[in-house]
C-alpha positions in Angstrom: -16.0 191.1 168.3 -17.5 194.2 168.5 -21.0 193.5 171.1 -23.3 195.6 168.2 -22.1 193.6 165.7 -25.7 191.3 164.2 -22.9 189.0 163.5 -22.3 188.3 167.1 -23.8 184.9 168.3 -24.7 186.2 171.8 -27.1 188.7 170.5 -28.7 186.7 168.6 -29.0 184.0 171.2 -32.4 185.5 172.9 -32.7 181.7 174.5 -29.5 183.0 176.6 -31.6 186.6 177.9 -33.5 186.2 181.1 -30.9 183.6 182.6 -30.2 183.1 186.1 -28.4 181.0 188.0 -28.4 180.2 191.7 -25.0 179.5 193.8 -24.1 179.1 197.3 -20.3 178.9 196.5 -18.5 181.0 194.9 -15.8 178.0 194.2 -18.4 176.6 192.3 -19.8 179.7 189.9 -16.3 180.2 189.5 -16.3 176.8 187.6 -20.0 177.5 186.5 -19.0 180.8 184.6 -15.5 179.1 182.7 -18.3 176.5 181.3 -20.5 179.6 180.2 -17.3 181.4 178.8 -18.2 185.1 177.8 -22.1 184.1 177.6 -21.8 184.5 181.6 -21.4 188.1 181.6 -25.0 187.5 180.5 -26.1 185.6 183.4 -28.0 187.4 186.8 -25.9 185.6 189.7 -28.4 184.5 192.2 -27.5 184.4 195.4 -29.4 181.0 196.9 -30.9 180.4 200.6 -27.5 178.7 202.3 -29.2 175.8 204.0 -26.6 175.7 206.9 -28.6 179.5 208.3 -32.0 177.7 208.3 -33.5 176.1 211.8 -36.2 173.6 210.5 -37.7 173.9 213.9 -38.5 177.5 213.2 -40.0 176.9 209.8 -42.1 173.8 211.2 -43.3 176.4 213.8 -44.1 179.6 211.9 -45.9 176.9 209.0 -43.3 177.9 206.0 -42.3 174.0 206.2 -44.9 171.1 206.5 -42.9 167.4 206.6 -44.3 165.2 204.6 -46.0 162.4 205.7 -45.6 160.2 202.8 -41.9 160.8 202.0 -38.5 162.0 203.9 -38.1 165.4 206.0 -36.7 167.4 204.1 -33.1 168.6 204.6 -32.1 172.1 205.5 -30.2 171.6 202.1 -33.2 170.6 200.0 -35.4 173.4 202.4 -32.8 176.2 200.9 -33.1 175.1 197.3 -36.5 175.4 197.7 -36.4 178.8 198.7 -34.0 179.7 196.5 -36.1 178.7 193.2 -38.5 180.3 194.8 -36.9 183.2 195.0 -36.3 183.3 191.6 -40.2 182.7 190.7 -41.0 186.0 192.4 -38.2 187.7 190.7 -40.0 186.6 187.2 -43.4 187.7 188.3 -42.3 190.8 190.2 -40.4 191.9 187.2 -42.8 190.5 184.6 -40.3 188.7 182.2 -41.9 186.6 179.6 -39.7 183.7 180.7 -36.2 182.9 182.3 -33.6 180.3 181.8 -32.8 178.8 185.6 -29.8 177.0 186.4 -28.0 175.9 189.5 -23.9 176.4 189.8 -23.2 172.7 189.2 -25.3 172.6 186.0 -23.0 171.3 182.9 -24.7 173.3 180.5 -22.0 174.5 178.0 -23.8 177.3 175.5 -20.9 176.4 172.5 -22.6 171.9 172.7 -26.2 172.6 173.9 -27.1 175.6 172.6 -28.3 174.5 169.2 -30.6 171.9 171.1 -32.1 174.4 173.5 -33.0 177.1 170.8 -34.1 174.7 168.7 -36.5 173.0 172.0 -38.1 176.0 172.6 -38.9 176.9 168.8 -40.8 173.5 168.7 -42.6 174.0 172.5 -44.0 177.6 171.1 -45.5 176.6 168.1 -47.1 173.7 169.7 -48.2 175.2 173.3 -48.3 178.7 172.8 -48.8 179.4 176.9 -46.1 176.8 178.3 -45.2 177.2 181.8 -42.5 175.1 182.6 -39.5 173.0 180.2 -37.3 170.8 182.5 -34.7 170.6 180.6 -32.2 168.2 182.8 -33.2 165.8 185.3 -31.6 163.5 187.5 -30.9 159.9 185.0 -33.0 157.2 186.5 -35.4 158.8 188.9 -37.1 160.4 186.8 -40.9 159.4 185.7 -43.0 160.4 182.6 -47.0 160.0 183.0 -47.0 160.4 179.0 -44.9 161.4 175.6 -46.3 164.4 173.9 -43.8 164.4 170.7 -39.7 162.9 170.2 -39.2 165.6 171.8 -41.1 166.6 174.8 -42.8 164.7 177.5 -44.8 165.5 180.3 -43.5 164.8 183.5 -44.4 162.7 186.4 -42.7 163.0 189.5 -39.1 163.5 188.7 -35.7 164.8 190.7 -33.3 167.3 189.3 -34.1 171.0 188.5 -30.7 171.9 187.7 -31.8 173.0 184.2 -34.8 174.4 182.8 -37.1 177.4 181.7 -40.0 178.9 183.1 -42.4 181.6 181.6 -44.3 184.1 183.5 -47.7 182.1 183.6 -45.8 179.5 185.0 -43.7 181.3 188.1 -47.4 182.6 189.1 -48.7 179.1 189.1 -46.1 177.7 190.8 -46.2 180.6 193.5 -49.9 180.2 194.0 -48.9 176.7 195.3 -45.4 177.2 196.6 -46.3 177.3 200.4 -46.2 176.3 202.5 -43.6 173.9 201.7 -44.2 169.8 201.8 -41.9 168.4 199.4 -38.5 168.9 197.6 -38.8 171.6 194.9 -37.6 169.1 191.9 -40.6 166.8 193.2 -43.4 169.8 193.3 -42.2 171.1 190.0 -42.7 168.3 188.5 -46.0 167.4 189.2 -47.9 170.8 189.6 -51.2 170.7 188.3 -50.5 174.0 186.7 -50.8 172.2 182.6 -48.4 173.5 179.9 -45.3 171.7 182.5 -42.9 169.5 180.0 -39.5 167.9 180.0 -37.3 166.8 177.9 -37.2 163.2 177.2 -33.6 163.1 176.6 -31.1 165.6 179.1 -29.8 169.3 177.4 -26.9 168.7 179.3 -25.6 167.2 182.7 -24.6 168.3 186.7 -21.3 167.9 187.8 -20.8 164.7 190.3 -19.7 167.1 192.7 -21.7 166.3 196.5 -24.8 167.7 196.5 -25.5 170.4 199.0 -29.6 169.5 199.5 -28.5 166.1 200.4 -25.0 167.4 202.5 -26.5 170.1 204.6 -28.8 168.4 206.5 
């Protein structure tokens, strides 16, 4: 199909422009871009903070990294998937997109089965919060917490784990980044409970993550 042709589903797609996702292996964005078939020529590879180059000690002592009192250290695993969302945040804001479309590799979003649902999402989160900031799209089944349901839809989130799939908009990667550091807790966990407003979630997973082992939780 000819890419100018107004026929062609990826140009019409504009959830799909913006999209990024973040990979430490390249075995696993190999499997991440066969998912995304041609739609991942579309998508800005991220290269993520490998948590296996970090020395906690160093961030402890230079006060990029806080431990939490009230729940576990953090892993070097979970500290370089902080980072790397991070990362991403300052990318948005630097570059002053209106919004991007974050993913990490092991993300089972398949554009062909979800991407109905996601266009259709966002229509419905625009007309009724014009300045959103963040839509969780995915979270981790069964540890995930909702402090109230704003439609069948939407809902907004209490402190949940995942953030393997979602979008943010500008307003909401400067919010986030006025609060980012220094680090004290996991990034799926500070996400979803900034006290930024316009943060929702679905109340029922775009799509799932592969059961591969997790690198926040292996690279300790």
């Amino acid at each position: 199909m000819d890419p100018k042709d107004p026929k062609d589903p990826k140009d019409q797609f504009t959830e799909l422009q913006n999209t990024f996702v973040i990979s430490i292996r390249p075995d696993r964005l190999h499997e991440f871009k066969l998912r995304m078939k041609s739609w991942h020529e579309d998508v800005n590879v991220f290269e993520g903070v490998d948590g296996r180059l970090l020395h906690t000690s160093n961030l402890i002592q230079e006060g990029v990294y806080i431990p939490p009192q009230k729940w576990h250290q953090l892993t070097r695993g979970e500290l370089g998937c902080y980072m790397s969302h991070e990362s991403v945040w300052k990318l948005v804001k630097d570059h002053k997109l209106p919004y991007a479309f974050i993913m990490e590799d092991d993300c089972l979003f398949q554009p062909d089965l979800h991407g109905a649902r996601l266009r259709s999402a966002l229509t419905e989160l625009r007309k009724g919060d014009s300045s959103w900031k963040v839509l969780l799209l995915a979270r981790t089944s069964g540890v995930c917490k909702n402090r109230k349901n704003v439609s069948k839809t939407f809902a907004v989130p209490d402190r949940s784990w995942g953030l393997f799939c979602y979008m943010i908009s500008y307003n909401g990667a400067v919010e986030l980044l006025k609060r980012s550091r220094p680090i004290e807790e996991a990034v799926d966990t500070f996400v979803s409970t900034a006290p930024i407003g316009g943060v929702y979630a679905l109340r029922e997973n775009l799509c799932s993550v592969s059961t591969l082992t997790s690198d926040t939780t292996g690279i300790v």
